[in-house]
Backbone of each chain as ProteinMPNN parsed JSONL, in Angstrom:
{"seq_chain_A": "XXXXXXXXXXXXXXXXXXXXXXXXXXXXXXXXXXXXXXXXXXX", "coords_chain_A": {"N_chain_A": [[6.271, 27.924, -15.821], [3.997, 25.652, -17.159], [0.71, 23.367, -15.979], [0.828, 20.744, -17.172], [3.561, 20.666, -17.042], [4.701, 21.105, -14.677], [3.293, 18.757, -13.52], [4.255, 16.589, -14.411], [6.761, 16.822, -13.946], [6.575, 16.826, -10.731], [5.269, 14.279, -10.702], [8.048, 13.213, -11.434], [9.675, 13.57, -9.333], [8.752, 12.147, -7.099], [8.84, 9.619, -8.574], [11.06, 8.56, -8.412], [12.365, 9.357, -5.486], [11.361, 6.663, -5.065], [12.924, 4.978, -6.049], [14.214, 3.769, -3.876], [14.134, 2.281, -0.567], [14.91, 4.27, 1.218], [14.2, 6.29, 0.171], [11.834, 5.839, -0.126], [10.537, 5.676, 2.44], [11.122, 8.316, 3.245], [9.595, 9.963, 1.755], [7.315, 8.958, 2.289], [6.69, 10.046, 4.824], [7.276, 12.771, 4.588], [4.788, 12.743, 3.432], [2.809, 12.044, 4.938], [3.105, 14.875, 6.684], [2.046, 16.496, 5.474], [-0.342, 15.37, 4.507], [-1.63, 15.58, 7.754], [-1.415, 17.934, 8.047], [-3.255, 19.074, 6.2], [-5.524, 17.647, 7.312], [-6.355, 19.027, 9.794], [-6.871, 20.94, 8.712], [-8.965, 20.791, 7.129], [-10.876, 19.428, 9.184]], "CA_chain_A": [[6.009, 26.487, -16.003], [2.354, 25.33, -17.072], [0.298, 22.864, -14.991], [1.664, 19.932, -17.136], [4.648, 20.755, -16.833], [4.732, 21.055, -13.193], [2.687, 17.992, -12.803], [5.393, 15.612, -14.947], [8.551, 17.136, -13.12], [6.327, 16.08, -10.098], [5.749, 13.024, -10.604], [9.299, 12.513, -11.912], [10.426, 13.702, -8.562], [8.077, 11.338, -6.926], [9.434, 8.326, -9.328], [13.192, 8.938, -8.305], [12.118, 8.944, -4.063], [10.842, 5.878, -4.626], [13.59, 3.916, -6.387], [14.977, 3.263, -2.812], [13.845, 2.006, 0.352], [15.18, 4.704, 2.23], [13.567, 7.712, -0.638], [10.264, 5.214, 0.208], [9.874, 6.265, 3.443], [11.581, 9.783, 3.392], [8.731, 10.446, 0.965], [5.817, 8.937, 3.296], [6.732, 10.894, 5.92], [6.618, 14.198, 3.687], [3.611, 12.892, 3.08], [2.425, 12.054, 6.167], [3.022, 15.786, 7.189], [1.006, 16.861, 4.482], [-2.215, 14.835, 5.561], [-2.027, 15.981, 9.458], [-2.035, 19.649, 7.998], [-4.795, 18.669, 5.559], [-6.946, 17.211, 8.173], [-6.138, 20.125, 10.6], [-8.118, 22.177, 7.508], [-10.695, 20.518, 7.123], [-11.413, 18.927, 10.845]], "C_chain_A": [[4.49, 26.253, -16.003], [1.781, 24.103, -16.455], [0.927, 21.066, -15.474], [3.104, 19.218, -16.802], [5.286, 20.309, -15.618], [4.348, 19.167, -12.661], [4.025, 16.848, -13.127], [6.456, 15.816, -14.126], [8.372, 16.417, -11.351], [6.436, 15.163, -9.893], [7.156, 11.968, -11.203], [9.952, 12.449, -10.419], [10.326, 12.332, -7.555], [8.862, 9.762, -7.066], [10.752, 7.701, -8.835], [12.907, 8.882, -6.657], [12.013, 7.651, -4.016], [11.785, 4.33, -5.126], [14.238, 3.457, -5.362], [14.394, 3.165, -2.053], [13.756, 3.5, 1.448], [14.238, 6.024, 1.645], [12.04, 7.405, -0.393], [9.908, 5.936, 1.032], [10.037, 7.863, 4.083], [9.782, 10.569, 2.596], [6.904, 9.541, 1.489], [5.853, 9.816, 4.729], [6.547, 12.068, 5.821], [5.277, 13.709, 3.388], [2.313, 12.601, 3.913], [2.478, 13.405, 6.936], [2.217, 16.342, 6.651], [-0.69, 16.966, 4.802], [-2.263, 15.656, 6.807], [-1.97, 17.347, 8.789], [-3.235, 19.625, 7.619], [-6.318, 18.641, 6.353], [-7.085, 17.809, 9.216], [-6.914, 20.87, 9.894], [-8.766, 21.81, 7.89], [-11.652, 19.833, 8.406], [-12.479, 20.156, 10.806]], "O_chain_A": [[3.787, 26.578, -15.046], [2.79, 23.415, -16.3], [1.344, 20.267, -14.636], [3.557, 18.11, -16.514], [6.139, 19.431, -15.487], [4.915, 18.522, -11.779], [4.674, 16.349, -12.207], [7.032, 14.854, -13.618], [9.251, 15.81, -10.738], [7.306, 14.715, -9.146], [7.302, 10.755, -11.351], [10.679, 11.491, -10.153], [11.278, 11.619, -7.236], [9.292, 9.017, -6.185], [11.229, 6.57, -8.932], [13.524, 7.859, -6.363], [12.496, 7.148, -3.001], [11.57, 3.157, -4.819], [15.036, 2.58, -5.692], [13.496, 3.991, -2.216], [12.84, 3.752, 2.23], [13.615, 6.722, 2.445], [11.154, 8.26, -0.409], [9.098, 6.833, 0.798], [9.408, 8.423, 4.98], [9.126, 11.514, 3.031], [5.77, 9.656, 1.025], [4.898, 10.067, 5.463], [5.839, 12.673, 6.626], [4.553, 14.626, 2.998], [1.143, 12.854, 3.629], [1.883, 13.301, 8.008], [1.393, 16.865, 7.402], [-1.592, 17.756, 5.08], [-3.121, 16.538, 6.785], [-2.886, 18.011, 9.274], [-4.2, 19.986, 8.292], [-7.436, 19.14, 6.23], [-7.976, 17.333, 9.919], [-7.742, 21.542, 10.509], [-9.356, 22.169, 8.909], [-12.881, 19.795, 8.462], [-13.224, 20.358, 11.765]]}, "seq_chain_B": "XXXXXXXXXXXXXXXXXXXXXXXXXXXXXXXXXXXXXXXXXXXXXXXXXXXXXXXXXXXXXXXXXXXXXXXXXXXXXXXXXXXXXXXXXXXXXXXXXXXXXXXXXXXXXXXXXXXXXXXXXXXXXXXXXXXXXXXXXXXXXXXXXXXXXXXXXXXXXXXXXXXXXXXXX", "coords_chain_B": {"N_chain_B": [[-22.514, -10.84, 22.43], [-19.942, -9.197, 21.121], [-20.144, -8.119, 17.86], [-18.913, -6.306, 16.391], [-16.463, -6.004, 17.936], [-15.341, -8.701, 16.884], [-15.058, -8.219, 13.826], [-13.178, -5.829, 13.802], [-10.762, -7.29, 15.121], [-10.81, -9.399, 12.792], [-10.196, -7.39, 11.016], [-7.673, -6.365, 11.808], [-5.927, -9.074, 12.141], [-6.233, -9.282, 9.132], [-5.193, -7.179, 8.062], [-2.65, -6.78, 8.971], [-0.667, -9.053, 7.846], [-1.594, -8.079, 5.421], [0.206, -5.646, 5.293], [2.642, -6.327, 6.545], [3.649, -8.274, 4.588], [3.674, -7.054, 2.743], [6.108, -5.215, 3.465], [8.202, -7.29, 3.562], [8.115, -7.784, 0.554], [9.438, -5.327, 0.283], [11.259, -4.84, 1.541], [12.766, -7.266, 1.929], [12.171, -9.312, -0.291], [12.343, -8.062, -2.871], [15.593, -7.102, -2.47], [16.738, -9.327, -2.103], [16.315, -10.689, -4.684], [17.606, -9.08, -5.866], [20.302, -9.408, -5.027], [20.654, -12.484, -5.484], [20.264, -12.542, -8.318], [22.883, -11.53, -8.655], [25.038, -12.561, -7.828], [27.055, -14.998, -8.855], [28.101, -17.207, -8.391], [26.219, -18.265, -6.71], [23.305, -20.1, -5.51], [20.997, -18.934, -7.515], [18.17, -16.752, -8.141], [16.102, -18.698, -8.52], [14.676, -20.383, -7.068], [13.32, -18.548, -5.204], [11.587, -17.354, -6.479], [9.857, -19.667, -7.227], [9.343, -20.975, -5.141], [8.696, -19.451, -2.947], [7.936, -16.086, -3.607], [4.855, -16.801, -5.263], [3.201, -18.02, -3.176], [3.766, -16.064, -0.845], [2.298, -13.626, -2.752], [0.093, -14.815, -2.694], [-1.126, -15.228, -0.272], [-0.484, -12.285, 0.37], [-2.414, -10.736, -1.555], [-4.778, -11.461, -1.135], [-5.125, -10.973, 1.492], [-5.366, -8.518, 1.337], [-7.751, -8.094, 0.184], [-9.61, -8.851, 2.569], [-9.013, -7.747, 4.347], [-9.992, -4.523, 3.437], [-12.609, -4.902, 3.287], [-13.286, -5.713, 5.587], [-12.758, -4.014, 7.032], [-14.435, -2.062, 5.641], [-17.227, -2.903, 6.0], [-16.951, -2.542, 8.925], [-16.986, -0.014, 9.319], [-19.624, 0.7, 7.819], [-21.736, -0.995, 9.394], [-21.109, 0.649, 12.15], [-22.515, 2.698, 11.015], [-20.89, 5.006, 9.488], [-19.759, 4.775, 7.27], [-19.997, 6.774, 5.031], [-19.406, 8.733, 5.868], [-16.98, 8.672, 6.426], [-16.16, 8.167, 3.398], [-16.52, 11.028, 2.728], [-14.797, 12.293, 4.003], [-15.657, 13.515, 6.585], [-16.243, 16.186, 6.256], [-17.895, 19.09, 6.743], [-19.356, 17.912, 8.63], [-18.098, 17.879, 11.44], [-16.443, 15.765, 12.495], [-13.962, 14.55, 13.567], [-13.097, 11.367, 13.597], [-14.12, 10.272, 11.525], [-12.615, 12.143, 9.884], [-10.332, 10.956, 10.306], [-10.385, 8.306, 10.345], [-11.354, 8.202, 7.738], [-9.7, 9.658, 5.728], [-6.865, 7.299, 6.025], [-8.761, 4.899, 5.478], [-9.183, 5.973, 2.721], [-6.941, 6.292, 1.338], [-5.813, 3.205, 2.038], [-8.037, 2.406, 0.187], [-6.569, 3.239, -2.384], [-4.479, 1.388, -1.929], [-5.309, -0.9, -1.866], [-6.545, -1.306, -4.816], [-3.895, -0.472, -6.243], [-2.719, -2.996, -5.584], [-4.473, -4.739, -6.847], [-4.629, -4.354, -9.53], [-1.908, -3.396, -10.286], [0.085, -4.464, -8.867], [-0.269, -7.651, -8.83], [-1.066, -8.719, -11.545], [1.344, -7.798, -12.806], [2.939, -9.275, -11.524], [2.338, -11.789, -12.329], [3.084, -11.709, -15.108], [5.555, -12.067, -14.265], [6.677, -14.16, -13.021], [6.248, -15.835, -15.01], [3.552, -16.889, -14.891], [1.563, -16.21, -16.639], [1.843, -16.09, -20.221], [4.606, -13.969, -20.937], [6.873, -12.018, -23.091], [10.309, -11.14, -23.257], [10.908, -8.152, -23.245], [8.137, -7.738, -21.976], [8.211, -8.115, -19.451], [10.379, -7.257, -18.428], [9.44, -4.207, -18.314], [6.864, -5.219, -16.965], [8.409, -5.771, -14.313], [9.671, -3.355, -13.946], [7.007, -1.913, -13.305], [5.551, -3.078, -11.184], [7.783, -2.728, -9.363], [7.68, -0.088, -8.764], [5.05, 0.253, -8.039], [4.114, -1.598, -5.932], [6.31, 0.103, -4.241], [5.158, 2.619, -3.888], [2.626, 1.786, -2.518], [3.819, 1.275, -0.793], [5.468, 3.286, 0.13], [2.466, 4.666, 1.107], [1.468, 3.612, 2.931], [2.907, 4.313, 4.784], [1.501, 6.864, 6.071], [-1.019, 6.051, 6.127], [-1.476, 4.414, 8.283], [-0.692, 5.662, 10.406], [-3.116, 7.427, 10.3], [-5.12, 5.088, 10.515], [-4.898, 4.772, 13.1], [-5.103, 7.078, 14.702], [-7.683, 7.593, 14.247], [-8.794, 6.464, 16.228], [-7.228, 7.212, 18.033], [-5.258, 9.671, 18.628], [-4.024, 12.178, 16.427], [-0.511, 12.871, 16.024], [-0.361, 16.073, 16.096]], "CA_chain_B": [[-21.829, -10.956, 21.62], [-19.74, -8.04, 20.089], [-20.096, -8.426, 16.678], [-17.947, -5.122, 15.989], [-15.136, -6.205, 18.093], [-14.929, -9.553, 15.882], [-14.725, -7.576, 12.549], [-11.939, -4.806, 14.113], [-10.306, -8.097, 15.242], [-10.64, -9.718, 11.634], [-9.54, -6.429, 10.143], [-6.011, -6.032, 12.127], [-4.913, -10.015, 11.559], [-5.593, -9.499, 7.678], [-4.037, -5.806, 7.939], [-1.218, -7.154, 9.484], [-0.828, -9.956, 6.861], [-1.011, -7.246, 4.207], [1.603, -4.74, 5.253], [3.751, -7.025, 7.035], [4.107, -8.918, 3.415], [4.423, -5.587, 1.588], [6.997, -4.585, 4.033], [8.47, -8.174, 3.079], [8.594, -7.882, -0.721], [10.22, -3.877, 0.042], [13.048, -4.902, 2.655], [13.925, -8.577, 1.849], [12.697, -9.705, -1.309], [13.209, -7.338, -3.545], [16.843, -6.753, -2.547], [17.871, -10.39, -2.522], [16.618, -11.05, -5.717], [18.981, -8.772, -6.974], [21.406, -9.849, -4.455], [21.017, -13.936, -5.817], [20.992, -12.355, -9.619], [24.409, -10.328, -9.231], [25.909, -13.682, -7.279], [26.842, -15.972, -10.23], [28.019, -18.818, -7.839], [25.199, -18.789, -5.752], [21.912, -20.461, -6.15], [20.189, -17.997, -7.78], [17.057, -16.595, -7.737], [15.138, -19.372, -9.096], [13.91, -20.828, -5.088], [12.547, -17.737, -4.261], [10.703, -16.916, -7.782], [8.992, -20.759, -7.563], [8.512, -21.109, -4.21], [8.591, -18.44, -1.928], [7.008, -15.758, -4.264], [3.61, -16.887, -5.572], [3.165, -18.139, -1.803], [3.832, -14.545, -0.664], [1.396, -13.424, -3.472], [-1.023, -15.553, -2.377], [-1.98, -14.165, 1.037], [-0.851, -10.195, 0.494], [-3.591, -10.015, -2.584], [-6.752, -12.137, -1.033], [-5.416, -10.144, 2.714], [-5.79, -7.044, 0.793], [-9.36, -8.127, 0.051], [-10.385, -9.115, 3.106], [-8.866, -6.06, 4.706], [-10.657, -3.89, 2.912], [-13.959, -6.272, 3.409], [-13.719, -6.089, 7.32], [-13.069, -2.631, 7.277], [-15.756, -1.193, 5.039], [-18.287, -3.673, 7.172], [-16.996, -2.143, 10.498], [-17.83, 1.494, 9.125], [-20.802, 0.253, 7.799], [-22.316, -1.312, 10.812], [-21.307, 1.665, 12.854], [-22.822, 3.785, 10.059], [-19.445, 6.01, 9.735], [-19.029, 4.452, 6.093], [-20.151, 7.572, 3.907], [-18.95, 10.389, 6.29], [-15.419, 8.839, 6.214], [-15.739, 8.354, 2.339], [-16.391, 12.262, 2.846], [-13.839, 12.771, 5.142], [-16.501, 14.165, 7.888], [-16.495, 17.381, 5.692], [-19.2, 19.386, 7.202], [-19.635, 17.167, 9.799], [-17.255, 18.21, 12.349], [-16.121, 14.549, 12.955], [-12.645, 13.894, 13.593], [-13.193, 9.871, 13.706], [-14.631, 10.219, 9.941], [-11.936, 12.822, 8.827], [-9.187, 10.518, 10.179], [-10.65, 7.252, 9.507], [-11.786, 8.422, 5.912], [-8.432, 9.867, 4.924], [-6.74, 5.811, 6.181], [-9.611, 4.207, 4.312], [-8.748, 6.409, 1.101], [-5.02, 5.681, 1.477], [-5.945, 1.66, 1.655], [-8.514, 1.648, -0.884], [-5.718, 3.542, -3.303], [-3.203, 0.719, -1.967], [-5.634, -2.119, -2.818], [-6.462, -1.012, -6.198], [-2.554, -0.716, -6.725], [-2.577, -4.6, -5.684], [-5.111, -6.167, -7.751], [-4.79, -3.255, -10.666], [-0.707, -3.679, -11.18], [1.376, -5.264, -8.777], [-0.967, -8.706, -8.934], [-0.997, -8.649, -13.121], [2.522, -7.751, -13.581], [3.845, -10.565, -10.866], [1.931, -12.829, -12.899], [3.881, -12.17, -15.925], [7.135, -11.848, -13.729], [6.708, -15.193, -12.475], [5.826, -17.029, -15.631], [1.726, -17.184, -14.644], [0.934, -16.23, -17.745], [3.217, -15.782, -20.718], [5.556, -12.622, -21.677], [8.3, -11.764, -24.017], [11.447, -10.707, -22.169], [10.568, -7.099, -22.629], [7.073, -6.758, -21.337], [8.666, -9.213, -18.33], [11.52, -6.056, -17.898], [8.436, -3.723, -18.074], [6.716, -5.51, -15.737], [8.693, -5.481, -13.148], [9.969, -1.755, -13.757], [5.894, -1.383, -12.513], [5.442, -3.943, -10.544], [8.361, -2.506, -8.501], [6.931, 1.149, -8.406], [3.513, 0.032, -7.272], [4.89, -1.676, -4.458], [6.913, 1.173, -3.354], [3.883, 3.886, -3.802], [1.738, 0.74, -1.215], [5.244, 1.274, 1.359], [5.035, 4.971, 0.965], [0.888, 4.96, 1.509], [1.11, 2.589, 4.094], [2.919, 4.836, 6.636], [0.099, 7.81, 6.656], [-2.539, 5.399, 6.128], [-1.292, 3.797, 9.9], [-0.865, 7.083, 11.454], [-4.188, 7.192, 10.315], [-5.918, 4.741, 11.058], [-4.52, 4.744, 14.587], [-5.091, 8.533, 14.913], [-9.053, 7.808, 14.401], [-9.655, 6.217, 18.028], [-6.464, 8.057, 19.374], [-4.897, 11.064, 17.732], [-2.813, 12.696, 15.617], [0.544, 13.954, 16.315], [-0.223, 17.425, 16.283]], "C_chain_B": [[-21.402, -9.636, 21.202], [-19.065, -8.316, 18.876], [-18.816, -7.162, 15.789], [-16.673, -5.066, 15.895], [-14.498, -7.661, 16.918], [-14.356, -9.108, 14.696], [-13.491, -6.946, 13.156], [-11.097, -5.914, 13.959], [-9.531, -8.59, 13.82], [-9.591, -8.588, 10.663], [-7.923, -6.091, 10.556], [-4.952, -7.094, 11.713], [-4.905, -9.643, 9.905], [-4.755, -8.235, 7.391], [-2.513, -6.133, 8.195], [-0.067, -8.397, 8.47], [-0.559, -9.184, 6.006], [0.212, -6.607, 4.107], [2.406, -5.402, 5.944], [4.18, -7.466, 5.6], [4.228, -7.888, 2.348], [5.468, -5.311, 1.853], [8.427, -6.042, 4.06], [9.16, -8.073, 1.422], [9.717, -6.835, -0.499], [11.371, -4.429, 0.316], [13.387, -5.813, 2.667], [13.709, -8.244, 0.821], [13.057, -9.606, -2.41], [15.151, -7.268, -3.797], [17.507, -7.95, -2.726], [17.452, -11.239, -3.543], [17.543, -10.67, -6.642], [20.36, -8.926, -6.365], [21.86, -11.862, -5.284], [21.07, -13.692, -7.136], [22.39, -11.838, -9.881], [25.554, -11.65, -8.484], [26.028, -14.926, -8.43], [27.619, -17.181, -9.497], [27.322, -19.211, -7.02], [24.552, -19.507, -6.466], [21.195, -20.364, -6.738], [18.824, -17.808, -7.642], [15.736, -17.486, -7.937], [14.1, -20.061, -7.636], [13.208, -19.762, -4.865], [11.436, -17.255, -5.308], [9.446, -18.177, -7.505], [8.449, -20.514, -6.328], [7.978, -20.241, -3.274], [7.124, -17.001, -2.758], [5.771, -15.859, -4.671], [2.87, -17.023, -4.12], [2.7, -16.621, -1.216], [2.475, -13.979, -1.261], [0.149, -13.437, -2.877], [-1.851, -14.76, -1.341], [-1.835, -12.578, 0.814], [-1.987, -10.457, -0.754], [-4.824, -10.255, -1.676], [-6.232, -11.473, 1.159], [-5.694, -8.869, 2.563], [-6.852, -6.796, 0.82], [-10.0, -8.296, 1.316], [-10.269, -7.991, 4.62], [-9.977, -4.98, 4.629], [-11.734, -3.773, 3.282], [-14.2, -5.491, 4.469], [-13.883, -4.808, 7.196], [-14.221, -1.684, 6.839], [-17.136, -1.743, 5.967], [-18.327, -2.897, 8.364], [-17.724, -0.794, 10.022], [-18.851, 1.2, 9.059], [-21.665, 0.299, 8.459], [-22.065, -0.055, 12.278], [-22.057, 3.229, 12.717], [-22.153, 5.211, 9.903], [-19.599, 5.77, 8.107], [-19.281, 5.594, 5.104], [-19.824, 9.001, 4.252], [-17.59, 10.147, 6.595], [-15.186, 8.625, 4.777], [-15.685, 9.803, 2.153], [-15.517, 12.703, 3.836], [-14.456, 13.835, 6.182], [-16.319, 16.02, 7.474], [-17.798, 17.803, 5.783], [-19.896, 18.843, 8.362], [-19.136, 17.43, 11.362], [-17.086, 17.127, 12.882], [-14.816, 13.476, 12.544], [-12.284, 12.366, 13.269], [-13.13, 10.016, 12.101], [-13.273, 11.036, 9.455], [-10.633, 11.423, 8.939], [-9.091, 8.956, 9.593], [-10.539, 7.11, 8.043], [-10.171, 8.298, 5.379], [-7.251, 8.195, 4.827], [-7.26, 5.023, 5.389], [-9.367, 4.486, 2.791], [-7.336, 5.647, 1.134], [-5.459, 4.478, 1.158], [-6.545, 1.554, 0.755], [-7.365, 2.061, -2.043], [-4.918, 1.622, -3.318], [-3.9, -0.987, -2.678], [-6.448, -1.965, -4.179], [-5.11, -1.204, -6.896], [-2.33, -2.514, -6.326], [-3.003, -5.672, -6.542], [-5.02, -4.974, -9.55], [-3.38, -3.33, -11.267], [-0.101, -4.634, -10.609], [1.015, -7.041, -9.157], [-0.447, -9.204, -10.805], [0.358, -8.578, -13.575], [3.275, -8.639, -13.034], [3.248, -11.669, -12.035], [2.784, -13.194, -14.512], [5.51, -12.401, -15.704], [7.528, -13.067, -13.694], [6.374, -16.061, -13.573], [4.4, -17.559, -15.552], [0.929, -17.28, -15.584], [1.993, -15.373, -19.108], [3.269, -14.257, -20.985], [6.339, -12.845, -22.141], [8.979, -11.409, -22.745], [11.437, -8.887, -22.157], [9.592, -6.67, -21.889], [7.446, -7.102, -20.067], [9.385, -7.98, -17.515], [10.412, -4.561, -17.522], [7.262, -4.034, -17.021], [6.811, -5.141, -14.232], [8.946, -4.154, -12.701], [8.754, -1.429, -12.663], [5.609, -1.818, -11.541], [6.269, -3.464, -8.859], [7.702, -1.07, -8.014], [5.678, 0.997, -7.66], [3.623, -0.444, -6.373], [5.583, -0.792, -3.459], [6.041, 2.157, -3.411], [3.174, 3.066, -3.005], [2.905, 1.069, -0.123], [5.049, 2.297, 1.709], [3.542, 5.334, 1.912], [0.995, 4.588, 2.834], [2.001, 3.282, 5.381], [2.016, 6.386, 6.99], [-0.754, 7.264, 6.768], [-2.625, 4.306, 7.741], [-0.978, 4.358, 10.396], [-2.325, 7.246, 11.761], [-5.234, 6.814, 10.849], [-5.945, 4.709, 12.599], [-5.188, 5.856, 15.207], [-6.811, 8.364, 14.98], [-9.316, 7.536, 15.928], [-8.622, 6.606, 18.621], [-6.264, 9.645, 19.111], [-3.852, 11.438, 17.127], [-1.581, 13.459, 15.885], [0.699, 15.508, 16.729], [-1.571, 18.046, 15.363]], "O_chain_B": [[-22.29, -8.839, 20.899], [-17.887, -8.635, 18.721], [-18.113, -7.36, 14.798], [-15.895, -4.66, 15.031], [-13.437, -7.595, 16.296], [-13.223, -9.5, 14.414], [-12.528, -7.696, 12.993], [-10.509, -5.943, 12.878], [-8.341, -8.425, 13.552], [-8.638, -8.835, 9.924], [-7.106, -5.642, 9.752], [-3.831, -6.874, 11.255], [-3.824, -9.66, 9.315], [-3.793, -8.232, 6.623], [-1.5, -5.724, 7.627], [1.161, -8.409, 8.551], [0.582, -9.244, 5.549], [1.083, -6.788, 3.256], [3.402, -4.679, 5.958], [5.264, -6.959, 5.309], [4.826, -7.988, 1.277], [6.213, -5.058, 0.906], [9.521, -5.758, 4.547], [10.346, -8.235, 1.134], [10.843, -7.118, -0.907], [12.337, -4.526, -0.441], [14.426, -5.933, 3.318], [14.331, -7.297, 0.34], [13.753, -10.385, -3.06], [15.792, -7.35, -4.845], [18.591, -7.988, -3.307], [17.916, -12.378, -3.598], [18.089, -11.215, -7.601], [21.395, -8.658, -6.975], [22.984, -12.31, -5.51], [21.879, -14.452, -7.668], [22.94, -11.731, -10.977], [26.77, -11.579, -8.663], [25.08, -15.646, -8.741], [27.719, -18.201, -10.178], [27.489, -20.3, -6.472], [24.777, -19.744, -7.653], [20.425, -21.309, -6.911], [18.202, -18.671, -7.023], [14.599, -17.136, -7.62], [12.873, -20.041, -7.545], [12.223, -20.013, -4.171], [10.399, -16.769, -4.856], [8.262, -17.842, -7.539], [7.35, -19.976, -6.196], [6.824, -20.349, -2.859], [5.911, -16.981, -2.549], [5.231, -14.772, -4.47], [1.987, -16.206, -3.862], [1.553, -16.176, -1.171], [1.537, -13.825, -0.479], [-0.631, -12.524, -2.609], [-2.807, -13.993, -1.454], [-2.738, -11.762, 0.999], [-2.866, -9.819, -0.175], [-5.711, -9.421, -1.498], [-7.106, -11.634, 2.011], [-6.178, -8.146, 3.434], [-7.305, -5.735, 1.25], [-11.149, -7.853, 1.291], [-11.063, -7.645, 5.495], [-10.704, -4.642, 5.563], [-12.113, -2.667, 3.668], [-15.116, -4.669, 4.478], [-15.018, -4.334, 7.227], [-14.772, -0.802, 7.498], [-17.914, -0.964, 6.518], [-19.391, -2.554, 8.88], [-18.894, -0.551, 10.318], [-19.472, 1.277, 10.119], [-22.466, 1.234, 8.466], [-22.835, -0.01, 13.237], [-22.202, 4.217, 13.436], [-22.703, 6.289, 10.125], [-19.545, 6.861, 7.54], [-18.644, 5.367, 4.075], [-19.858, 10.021, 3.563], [-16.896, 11.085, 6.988], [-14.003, 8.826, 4.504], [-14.785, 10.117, 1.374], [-15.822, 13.715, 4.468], [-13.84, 14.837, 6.545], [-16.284, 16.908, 8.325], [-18.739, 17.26, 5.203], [-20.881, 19.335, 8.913], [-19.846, 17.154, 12.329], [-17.556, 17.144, 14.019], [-14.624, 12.468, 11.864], [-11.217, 12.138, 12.699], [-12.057, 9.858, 11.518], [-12.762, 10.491, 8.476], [-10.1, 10.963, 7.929], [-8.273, 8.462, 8.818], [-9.929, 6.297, 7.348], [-9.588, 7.346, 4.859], [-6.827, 7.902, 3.709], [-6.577, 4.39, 4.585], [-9.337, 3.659, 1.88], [-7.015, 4.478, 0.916], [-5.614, 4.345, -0.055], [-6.106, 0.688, -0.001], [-7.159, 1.1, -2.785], [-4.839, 0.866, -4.286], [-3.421, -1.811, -3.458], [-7.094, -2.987, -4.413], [-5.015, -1.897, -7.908], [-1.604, -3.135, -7.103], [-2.535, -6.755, -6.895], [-5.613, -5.344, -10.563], [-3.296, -3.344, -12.496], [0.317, -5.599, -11.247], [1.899, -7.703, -9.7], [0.477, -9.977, -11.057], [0.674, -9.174, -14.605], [4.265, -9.014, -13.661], [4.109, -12.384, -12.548], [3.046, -14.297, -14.991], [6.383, -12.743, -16.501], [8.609, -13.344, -14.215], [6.156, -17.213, -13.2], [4.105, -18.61, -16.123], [-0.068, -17.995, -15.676], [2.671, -14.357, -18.955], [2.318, -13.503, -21.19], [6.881, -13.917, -21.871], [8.525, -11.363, -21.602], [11.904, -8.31, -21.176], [9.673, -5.646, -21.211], [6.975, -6.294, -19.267], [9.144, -7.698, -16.341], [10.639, -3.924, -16.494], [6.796, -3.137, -16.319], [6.072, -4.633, -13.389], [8.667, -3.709, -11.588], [8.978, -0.929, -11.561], [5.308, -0.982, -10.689], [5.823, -3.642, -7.725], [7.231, -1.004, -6.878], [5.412, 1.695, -6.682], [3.17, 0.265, -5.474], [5.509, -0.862, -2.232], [6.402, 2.889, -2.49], [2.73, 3.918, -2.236], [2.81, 1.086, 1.105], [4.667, 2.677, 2.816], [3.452, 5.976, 2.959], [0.599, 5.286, 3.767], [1.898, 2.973, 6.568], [1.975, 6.862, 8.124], [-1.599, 7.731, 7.532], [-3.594, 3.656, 8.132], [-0.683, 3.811, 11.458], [-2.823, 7.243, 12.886], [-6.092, 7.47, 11.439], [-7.002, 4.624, 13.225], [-5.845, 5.643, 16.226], [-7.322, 9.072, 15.848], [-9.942, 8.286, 16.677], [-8.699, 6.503, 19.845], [-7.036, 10.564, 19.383], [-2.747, 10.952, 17.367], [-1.65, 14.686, 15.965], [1.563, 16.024, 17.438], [-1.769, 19.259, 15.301]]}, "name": "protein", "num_of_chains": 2, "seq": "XXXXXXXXXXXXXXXXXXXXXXXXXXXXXXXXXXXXXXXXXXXXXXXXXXXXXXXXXXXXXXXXXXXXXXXXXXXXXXXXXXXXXXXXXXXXXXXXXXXXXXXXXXXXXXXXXXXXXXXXXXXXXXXXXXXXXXXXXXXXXXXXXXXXXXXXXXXXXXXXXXXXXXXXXXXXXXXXXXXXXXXXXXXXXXXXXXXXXXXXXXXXXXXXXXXX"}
């Protein structure tokens, strides 16, 4: 799969979390784990 | 006088103002507009489009701004504001990484306010005219950009919290 590729299927996955309330916050919380690793790097 | 604590102050009522009325459109009024469109002997949605809505509008856009405002001021004045736009990279300064990363998050979320959801309520609501598809287009975005501000908005208040306390782990 090439980087477009990847990136579209992404943000399709993205698109589809977010048609619901409940995929809203399932998908800030994955993304909220994300950051605290992130800023565990680079701290 | 602490001029610092005033701003923080300023910055939590309009914060609170913002994502309380984001967290408003997500979990009421969203759902019972399509609850008073799918009810064909109710009232329908026309009460909450005129009045309630633009209302709403009103304060989450110009609390977005003044959000923003207070907050960039407080960095500012503490002179934090360019080592949390760098997320204290190189710095070794937790405050800046955690602040920064919060501050990014919000400025994303108020860009998504005055950049779609603002512009496309306006044709939702009749503000300024649309056909009945760009109206259906619209909202398609209108609704997405709102729900990418619900998602932001719970790292970006881990966040900001996490600067003067800490982070989970």
């Amino acid at each position: 799969m090439n980087q477009p590729e990847a990136l579209q299927k992404s943000l399709a996955i993205i698109q589809k979390q977010l048609e619901t309330v409940q995929g809203t916050i399932i998908a800030g919380l994955v993304l909220s784990l994300f950051l605290i690793i992130f800023a565990n790097i680079i701290a | 006088m602490e001029w610092l604590a005033i701003v923080r102050w300023v910055h939590f009522l309009a914060g609170i103002t913002w994502i309380g009325l984001l967290y408003y459109f997500n979990l009421v009024q969203v759902p019972a507009l399509a609850a008073a469109a799918a009810d064909k002997e109710g009232p329908g949605p026309a009460a909450i489009t005129k009045y309630v809505a633009p209302r709403a509008l009103f304060w989450f856009r110009w609390a977005a701004v003044v959000t923003w405002l207070s907050g960039a001021h407080y960095l500012g004045v503490m002179g934090k504001f360019w080592s949390a736009m760098t997320l204290g990279i190189g710095a070794s300064d937790p405050y800046a990484t955690n602040i920064g990363i919060g501050m990014w998050l919000g400025t994303i979320m108020l860009f998504n306010v005055w950049v779609f959801i603002w512009p496309k309520q306006q044709k939702i609501l009749g503000l300024v005219p649309a056909n009945d598809e760009e109206k259906a287009e619209a909202r398609r975005i209108a609704l997405l950009a709102s729900r990418t501000n619900m998602m932001l908005s719970i790292p970006m208040l881990l966040f900001m919290g996490a600067a003067s306390h800490s982070l989970p782990f």
